[in-house]
C-alpha positions in Angstrom: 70.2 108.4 87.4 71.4 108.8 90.9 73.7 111.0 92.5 77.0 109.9 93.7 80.1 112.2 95.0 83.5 110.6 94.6 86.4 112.1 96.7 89.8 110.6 95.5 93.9 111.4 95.0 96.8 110.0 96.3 98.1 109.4 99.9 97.6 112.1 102.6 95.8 114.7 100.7 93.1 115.1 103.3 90.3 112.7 101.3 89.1 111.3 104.5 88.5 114.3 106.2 86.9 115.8 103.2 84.8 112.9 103.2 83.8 113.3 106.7 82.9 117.1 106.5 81.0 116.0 103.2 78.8 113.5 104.6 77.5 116.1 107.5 77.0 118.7 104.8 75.0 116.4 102.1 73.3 113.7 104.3 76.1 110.6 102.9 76.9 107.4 104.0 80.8 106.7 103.0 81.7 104.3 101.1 85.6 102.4 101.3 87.2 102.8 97.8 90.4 101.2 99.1 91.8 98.0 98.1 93.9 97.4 101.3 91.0 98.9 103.3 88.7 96.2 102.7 90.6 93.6 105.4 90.2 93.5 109.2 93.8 94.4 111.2 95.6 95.9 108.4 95.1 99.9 109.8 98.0 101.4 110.7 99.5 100.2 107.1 96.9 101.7 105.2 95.6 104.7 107.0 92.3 103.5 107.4 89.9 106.0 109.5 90.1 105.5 113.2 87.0 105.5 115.3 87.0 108.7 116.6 87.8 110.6 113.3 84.0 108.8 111.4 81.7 111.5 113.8 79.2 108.6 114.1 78.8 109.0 110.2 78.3 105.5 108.7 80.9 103.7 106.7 80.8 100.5 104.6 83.4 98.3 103.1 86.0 98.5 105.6 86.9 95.6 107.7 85.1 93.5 105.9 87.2 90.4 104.7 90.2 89.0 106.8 93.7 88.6 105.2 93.3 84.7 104.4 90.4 85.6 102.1 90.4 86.2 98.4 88.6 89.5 97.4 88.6 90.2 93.6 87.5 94.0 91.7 84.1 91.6 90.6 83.5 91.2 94.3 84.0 94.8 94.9 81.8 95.7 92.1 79.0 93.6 93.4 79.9 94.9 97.2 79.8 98.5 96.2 76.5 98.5 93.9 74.4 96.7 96.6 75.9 99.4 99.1 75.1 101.8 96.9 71.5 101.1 96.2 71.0 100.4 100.3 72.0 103.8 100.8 69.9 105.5 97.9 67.3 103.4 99.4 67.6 105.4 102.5 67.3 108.3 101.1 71.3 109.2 101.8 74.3 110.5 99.2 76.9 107.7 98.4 80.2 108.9 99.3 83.0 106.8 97.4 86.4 107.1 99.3 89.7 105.9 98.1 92.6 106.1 95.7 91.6 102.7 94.4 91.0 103.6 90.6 89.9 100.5 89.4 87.5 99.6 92.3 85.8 102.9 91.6 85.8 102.3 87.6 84.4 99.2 88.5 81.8 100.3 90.6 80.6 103.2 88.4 80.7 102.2 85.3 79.4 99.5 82.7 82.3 97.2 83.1 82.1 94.1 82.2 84.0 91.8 84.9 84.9 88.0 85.3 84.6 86.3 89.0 88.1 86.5 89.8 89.1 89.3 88.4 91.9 90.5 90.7 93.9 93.9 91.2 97.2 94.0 88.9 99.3 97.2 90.2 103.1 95.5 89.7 106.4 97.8 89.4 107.8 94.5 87.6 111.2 96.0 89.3 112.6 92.0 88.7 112.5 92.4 85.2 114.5 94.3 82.6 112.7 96.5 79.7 113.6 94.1 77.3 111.7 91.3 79.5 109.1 93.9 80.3 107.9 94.2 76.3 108.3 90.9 76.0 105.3 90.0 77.9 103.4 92.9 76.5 104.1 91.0 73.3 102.5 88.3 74.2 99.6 89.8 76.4 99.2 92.5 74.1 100.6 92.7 70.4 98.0 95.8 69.3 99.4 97.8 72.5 103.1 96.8 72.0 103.2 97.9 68.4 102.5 101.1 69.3 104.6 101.7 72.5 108.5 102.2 72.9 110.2 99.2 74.5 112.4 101.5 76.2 109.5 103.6 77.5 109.1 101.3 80.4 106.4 103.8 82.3 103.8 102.8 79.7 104.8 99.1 79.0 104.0 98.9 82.7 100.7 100.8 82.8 99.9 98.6 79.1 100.8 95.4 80.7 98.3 96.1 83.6 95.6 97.5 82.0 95.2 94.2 80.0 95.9 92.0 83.0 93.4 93.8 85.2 90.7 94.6 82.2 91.1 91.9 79.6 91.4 94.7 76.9 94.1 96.5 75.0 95.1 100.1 76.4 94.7 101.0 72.9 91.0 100.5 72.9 89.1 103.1 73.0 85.9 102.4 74.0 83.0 104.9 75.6 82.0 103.9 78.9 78.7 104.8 80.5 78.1 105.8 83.8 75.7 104.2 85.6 75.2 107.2 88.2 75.3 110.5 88.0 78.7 110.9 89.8 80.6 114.2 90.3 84.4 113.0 90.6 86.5 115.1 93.0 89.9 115.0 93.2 92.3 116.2 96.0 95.7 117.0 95.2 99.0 119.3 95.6 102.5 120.0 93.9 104.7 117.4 93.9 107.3 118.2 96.2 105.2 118.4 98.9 103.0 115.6 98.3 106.5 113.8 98.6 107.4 115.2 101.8 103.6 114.3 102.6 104.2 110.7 101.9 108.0 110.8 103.6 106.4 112.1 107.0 103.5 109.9 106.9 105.4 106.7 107.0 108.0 108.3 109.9 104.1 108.9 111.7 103.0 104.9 111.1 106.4 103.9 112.8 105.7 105.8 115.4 102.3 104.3 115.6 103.3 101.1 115.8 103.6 100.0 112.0 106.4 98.1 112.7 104.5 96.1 116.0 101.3 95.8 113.4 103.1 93.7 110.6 105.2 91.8 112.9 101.9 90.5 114.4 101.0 88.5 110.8 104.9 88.0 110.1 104.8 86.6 113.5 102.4 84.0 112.4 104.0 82.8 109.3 100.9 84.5 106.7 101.9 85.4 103.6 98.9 85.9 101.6 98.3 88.4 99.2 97.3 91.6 101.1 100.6 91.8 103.0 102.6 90.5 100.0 101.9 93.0 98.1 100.9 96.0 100.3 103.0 99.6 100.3 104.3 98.9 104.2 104.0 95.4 104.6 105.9 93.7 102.0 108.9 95.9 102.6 108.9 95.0 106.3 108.6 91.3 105.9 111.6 91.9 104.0 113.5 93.8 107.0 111.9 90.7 109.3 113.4 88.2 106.7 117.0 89.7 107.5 117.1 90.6 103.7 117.2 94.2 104.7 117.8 97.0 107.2 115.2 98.5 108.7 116.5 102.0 107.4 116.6 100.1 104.1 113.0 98.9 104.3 111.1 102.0 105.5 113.4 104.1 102.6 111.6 101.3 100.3 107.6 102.2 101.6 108.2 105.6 100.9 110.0 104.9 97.4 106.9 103.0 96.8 104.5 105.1 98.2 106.0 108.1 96.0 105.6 105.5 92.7 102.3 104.4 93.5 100.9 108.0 93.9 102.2 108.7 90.2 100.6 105.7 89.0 97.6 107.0 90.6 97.8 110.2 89.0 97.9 108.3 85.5 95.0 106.5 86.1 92.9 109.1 87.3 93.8 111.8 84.5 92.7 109.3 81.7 90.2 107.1 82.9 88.2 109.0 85.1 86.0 113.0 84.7 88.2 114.0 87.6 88.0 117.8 88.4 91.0 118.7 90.7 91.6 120.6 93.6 94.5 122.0 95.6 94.7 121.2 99.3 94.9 123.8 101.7 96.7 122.7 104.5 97.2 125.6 106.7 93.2 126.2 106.5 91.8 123.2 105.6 87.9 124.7 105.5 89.3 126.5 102.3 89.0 123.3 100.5 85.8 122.0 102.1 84.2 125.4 101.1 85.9 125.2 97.4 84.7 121.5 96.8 81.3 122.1 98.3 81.0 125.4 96.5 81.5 122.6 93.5 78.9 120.3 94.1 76.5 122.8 94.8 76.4 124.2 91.6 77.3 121.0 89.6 74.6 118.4 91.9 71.5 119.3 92.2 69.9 118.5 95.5 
């Protein structure tokens, strides 16, 4: 097997900085494990790296589809692997990058995919719990005998799991690792990964968010990407008139704080994730700890 290193976690815990530091350390080549990442001109929106922040270290899978184009998790999966054996080929470490839990399930494991299988990460905030089991019912009878209707955290997480894998959330079924991956997570108490999340959008605004999804708005595209992207949908809403601006950047963060718990779900049961605590006052604490890690868990 080959040997993979997987930096993930939620919003602004310093994964691609890690990633950076990591890739000078071990020889890598990163790799995008970011949904939104994937399409050209959506960068402010989704924190993609800058330029100046790579250190001429190479990265793949960003940038590479524009917003009119469909890109499915079977597309990633195909994308990723080839990148990943081009960069073994070399000689290089594979550096997966991204709070993207699926694309990096997808890209790791023996999972079985269709064509258009496509991302499914809805807050179904239009419909009531009763509505909500309803359609676990009917996706998913094995799963909604077993769940609380009123428990709507896992009706959701059930409901998506079966639209975005084709199987029950109840299965449980061992997956194999096609690589020898180590999976490191970044993370830090909640209350300040909230504040994280809260300053971070006030720092997009500020550089130029607001100017970046006007731009599409502007141009009457309403394709999937901004539809349904933390930062863009809520804005077309403030551009529609349906909301205040106030309103609409109180929403990214809302759903920016919502997605990072569904992220933390994910990664705590489907993936061997081994945590680690941001330091944010001395940041080469936690490129020490994790390399420390992968040292004696790797061998090179």
């Amino acid at each position: 097997m080959n040997k993979i290193i997987v930096i993930t976690g939620p919003t602004g815990v310093g994964k691609t900085k890690l990633s950076v530091e990591l890739a000078k350390k071990y020889d890598g080549e990163i790799i995008n494990a970011d949904a939104m990442q994937i399409y050209k001109d959506l960068n402010i929106g989704t924190a993609k790296i800058r330029e100046d922040e790579k250190e001429n270290i190479p990265h793949h899978l960003f940038d590479i589809k524009d917003v009119h184009e469909d890109y499915s998790i079977y597309d990633y999966q195909t994308d990723c692997r080839k990148k990943i054996e081009e960069v073994l080929s070399r000689g290089k470490m594979p550096i997966l990058v991204g709070g993207t839990g699926l694309y990096i399930k997808s890209a790791l494991y023996d999972y079985k995919l269709e064509e258009k299988t496509n991302i499914t990460d809805d807050n179904y905030d239009n419909l009531s719990n009763l509505e909500l089991y309803q359609e676990l019912v009917k996706l998913d009878n094995k799963a909604s005998s077993k769940i609380n209707m009123n428990n709507r955290k896992r009706v959701i997480n059930a409901i998506n799991h079966y639209k975005n894998t084709g199987s029950s959330i109840t299965e449980n079924k061992t997956d194999k690792l096609l690589y020898e991956a180590l999976f490191i997570g970044l993370t830090t108490d909640r209350e300040n990964l909230y504040n994280i999340i809260n300053k971070r959008v006030d720092k997009m605004v500020n550089a130029g968010l607001i100017d970046e999804v006007k731009s599409f708005f502007d141009k009457n595209i309403y394709t999937k990407p901004l539809m349904g992207g933390i930062g863009y949908k809520e804005l077309y809403k403030y551009f529609k008139g349906e909301c205040s601006l106030d309103e609409a950047l109180d929403l990214i963060k809302r759903n920016s704080r919502r997605y990072a718990k569904r992220q933390y779900t994910f990664f705590n049961h489907q993936l061997p994730i081994v945590w680690f605590n941001t330091d944010y006052n001395n940041f080469n604490n936690t490129i020490n700890e994790v390399s420390s890690y992968i040292d004696k868990n790797i061998n090179l």
